[in-house]
C-alpha positions in Angstrom: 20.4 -6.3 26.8 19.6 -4.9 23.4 16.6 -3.0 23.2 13.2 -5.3 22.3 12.4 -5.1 18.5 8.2 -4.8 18.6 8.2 -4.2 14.6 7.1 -6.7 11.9 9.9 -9.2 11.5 10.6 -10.6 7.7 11.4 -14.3 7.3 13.0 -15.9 4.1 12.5 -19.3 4.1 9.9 -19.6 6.3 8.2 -22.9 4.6 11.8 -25.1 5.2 12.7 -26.7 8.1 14.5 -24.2 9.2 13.1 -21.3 8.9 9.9 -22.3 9.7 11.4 -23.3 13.2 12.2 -19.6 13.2 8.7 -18.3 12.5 7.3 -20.7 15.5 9.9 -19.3 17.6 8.8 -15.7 16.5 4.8 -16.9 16.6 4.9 -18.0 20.3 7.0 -14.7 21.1 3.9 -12.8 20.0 6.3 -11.2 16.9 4.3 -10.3 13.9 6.1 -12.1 11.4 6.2 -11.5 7.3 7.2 -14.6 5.5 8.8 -13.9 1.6 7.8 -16.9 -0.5 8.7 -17.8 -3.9 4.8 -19.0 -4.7 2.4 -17.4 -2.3 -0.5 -19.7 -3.6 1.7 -22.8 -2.4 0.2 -25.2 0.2 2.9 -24.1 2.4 2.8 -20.7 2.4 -1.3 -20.7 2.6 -0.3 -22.9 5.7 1.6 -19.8 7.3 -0.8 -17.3 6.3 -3.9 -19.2 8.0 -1.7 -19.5 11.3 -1.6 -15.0 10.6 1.5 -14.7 8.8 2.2 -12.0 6.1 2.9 -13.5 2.9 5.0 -11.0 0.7 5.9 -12.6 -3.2 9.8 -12.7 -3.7 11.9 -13.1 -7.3 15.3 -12.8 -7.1 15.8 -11.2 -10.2 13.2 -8.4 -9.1 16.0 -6.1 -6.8 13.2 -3.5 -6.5 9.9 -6.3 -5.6 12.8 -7.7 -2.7 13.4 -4.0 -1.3 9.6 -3.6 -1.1 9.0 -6.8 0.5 11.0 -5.7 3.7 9.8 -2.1 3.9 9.1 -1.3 7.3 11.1 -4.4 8.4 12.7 -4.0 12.3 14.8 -7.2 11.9 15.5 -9.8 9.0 15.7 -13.5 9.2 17.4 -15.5 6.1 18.8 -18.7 5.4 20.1 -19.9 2.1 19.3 -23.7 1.2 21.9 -26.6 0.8 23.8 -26.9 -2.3 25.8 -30.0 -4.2 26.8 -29.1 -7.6 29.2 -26.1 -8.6 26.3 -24.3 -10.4 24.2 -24.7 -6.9 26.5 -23.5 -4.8 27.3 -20.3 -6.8 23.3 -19.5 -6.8 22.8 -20.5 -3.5 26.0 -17.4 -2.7 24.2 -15.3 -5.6 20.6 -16.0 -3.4 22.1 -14.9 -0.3 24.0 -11.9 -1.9 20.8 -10.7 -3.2 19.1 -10.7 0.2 21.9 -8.9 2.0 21.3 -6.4 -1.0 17.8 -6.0 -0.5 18.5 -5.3 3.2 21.1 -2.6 2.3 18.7 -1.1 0.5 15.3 -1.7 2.6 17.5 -0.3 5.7 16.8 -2.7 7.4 18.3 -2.3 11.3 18.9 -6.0 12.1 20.1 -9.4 9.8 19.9 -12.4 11.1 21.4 -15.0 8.8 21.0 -19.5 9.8 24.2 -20.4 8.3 26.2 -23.4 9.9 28.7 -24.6 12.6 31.9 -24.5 10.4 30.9 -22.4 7.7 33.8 -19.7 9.7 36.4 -22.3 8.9 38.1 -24.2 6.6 35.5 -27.4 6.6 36.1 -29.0 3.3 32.5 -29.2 2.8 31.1 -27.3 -0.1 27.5 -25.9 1.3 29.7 -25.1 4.5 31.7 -23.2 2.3 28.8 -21.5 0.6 27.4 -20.0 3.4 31.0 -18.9 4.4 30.4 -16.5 1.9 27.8 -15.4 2.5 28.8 -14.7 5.8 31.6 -12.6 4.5 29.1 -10.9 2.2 27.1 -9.9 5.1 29.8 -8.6 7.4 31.1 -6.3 4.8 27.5 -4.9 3.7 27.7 -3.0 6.6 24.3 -4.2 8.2 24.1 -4.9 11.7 24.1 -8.5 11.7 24.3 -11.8 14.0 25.0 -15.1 12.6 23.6 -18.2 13.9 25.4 -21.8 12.9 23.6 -24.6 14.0 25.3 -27.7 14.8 24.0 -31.0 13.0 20.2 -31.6 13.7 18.7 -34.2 15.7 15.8 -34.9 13.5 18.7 -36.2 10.9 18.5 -39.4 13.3 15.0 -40.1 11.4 16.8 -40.9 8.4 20.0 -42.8 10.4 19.5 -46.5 10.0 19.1 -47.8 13.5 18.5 -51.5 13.6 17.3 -54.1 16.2 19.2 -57.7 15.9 18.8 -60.3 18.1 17.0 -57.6 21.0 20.1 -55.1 20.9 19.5 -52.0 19.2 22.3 -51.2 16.7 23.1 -47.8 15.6 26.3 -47.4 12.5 27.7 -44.0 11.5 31.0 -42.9 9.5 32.2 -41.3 12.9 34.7 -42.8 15.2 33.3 -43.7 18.6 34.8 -41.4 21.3 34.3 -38.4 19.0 31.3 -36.3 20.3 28.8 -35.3 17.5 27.5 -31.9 18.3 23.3 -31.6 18.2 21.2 -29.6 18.2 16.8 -29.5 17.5 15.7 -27.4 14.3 13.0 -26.0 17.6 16.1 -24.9 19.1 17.2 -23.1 16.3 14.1 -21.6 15.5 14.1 -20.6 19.4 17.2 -19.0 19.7 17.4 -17.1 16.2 14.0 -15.6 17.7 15.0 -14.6 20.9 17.7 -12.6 18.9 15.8 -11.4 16.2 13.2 -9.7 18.7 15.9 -8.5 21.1 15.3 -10.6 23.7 19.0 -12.0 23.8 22.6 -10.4 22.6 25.0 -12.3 21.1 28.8 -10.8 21.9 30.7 -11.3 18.7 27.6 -11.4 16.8 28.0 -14.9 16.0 27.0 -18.1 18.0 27.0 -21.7 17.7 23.5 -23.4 18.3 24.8 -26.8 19.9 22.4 -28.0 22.6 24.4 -31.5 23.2 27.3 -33.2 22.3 27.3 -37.2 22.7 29.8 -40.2 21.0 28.1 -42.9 18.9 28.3 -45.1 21.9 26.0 -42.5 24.2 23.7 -41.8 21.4 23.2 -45.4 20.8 22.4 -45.4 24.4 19.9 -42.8 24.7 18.3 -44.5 21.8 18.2 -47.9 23.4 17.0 -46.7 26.6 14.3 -45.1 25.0 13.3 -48.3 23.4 14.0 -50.5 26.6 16.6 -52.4 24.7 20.4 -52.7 25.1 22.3 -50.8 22.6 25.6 -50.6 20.9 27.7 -48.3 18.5 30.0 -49.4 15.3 32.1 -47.0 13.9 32.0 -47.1 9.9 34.6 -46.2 7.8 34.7 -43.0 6.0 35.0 -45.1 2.9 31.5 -46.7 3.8 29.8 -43.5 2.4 29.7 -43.4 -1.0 28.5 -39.7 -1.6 31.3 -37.2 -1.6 30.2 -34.4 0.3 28.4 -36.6 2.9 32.0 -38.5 3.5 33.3 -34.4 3.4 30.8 -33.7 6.2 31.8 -36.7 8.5 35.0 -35.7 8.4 34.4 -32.7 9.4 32.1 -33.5 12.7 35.4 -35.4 14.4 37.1 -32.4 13.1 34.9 -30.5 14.7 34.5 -32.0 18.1 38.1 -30.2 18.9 36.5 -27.3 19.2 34.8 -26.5 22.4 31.2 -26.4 22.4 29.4 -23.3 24.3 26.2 -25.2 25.3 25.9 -22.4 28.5 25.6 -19.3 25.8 22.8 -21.2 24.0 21.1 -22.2 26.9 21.5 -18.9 28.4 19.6 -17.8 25.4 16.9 -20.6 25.2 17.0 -22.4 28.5 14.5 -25.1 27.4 16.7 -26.8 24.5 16.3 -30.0 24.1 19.4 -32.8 24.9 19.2 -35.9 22.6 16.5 -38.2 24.9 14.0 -34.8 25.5 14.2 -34.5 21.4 14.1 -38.6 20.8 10.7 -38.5 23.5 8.9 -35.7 21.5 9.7 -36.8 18.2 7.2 -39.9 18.6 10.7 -42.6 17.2 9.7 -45.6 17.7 12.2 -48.8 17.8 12.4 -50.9 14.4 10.9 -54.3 14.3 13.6 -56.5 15.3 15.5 -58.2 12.4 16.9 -61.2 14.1 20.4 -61.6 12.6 23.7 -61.2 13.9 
């Protein structure tokens, strides 16, 4: 076991999704946590400040403002955000770049960077790719680091048209049935990149894969039906259904991906509490759609 990291621990990103799952994982670990935010005065950051979080400004093209920002850092937390377009992706690798600087430079004795499960391989999707870099950027910095790639998140499933017709719940993906869709909760993440980040867990390798199940379309439609007390069933789409390119990229890639075994005893030896699919659709209040009646 690594030896327990008691110093202030600096989070970029902190008012996403992601990275604020991180700073509730670090909160409820008792870590004292500064959060670097691009507008300080924003209703978000105010948001972390008022739960006792240090808000320190951050401008990427201010090299000596970042180095400041982490002095007296004992461990880093980063994530870079999802890019589309050519000229996102190369500031989303510039971003990331910058923050491994800043790091170099601050000393700082542990990274932790959120990238994503396939982001080590060739994925075909763009902001996979991206962070690929990054990755590579941070291993040859020199920094101790550990990567964390989580796995597609559960709360995605709010935006997932599930349907009621004629009292069977419905639920339609670009993924053939039989393939198992790895999952994981952003609390999960935030848990486990916490647990790291204050020494509480090692990670052999330095990377891991936050996958906390791995269900078909069929058994996801099921745990959502059963949850809603109604039968359910699964139908595949075709990858032609999706229209957006790097959406039908990223499909592709989760059958792909389901070849490659999924460690869900590492994670859980890290975070034993994860959630499966039902624990997350139970806590995240779903509720069934009103039923549409067709056929």
């Amino acid at each position: 076991m690594q030896q327990q990291n008691s110093g202030t621990i600096v989070v970029f990103g902190a008012t996403g999704q992601q990275g604020g799952a991180v700073v509730d994982g670090l909160l409820s670990r008792g870590a004292r946590v500064r959060a670097l935010v691009r507008t300080p005065e924003s209703d978000r950051a105010q948001a972390l400040a008022a739960r006792g979080v240090e808000l320190a400004a951050f401008r990427i093209d201010e090299p000596a403002a970042q180095v400041a920002a982490l002095d007296g850092a004992g461990a880093f937390s980063f994530m870079t955000p999802d890019s589309g377009s050519p000229e996102e992706i190369e500031d989303e690798v510039r971003l990331g770049a910058a923050l491994v600087d800043a790091a170099v430079a601050a000393r700082v004795p542990h990274v932790v960077f959120n990238s994503v499960s396939g982001a080590e391989r060739d994925s075909g999707v763009a902001h996979f790719a991206s962070k690929g870099r990054v990755e590579q950027y941070l291993r040859q910095s020199g920094l101790r680091a550990t990567v964390v790639r989580p796995t597609a998140f559960m709360e995605s499933f709010a935006h997932v048209p599930l349907t009621v017709e004629d009292g069977e719940l419905v639920l339609k993906m670009p993924l053939p049935d039989g393939v198992g869709l790895k999952l994981v909760a952003l609390k999960d993440i935030g848990q486990v990149a916490a647990a790291i980040l204050v020494g509480a867990a090692d990670v052999p390798g330095g990377a891991i894969e936050v996958v906390a199940d791995q269900l078909t379309g069929t058994q996801i439609a099921a745990a959502f039906g059963a949850h809603a007390g109604f039968p359910a069933r699964y139908e595949a789409l075709p990858l032609s259904a999706v229209t957006d390119i790097e959406d039908r990229a990223m499909f592709r890639w989760f059958a792909q991906a389901a070849t490659y075994p999924a460690d869900l005893a590492a994670v859980r030896a890290i975070e034993p509490a994860v959630w499966d699919l039902p624990a997350w659709i139970r806590s995240s209040g779903w509720t069934a759609p009103a039923d549409s009646g067709r056929r």
